[in-house]
C-alpha positions, 0 to 999 in steps of 0.5 A: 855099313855105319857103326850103328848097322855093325852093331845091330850085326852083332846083337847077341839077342833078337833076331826077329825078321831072319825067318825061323821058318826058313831056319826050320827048313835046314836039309837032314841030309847033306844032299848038295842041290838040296843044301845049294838050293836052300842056301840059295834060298834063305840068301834070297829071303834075309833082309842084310846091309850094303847087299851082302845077299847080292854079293853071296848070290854073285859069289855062289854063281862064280863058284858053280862055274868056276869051282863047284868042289868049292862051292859044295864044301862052302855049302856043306860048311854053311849047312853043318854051322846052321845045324850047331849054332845057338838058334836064340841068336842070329844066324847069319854071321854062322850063315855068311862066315861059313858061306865065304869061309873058303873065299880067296884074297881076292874074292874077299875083296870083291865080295865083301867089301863094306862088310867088316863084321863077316870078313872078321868071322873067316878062318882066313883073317889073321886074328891081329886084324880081326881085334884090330877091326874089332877096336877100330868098331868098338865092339863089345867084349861079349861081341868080340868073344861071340865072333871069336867063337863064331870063327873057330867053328867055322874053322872046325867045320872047314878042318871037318869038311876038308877031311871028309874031301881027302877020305872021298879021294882016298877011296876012289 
């Protein structure tokens, strides 16, 4: 991805092409195979950079096998963020940040290689390095605070989503 592509990423207006119909289909209920399928769903339909739907697909298929208590909280992470983000703005930085938002190291590195801007969004990037990237790309300080608060919602719900995980536990 170019510095004008990481840019056009972090537009804080217009996000004509994100389909707000699909945003419209957003799950009421947290129902994991309706959310999965939905995520599944909007990743296939959203035109991204570098292939970043390709990535989020391989990544969604690794965990289902691997580790699907994983999987169920990055969906439910995703489907609470799409619930609370500003719909004047674009969704997926909240969609793909809360997608990999769980991601190890190493599946950091192997699934978002080439996307700077979404692993600056995850709880896991020390914030020295996501100021460091954002100077590196000469980001906006209006963008720098968007993906600021960006990440500490996607903490927020990941705090929230592990929670409800240890009550689940707690009562069985």
């Amino acid at each position: 991805m170019n510095h004008d592509d990481l840019h056009k990423a972090a537009e804080l207006a217009s996000h004509g092409g994100t389909s707000a119909a699909t945003l419209a289909e957003v799950p009421r209920q947290s129902c994991l195979d309706q959310v999965e399928t939905w995520i599944r769903r909007v990743n296939d339909r959203w035109l991204v950079h570098s292939g970043l739907n390709h990535h989020a697909r391989a990544y969604m298929d690794r965990l289902a096998v691997l580790d699907p208590r994983r999987l169920a909280r990055s969906c439910e992470i995703v489907h609470r963020l799409m619930k609370i983000h500003d719909p004047d703005s674009d969704p997926k930085p909240w969609f793909y940040g809360g997608l990999f938002s769980l991601a190890t190291p190493e599946e950091e590195s192997q699934y978002l290689e080439g996307h700077r801007f979404t692993r600056m969004l995850l709880p896991s990037t020390p914030e020295g390095r996501m100021r460091g990237e954002a100077e590196d790309l000469e980001l906006a300080p209006e963008v720098v605070r968007r993906v600021q608060n960006i990440r500490s919602q996607i903490r927020e719900q990941t705090l929230h989503t592990s929670r409800i995980e240890l009550e689940l536990k707690a009562a069985c």
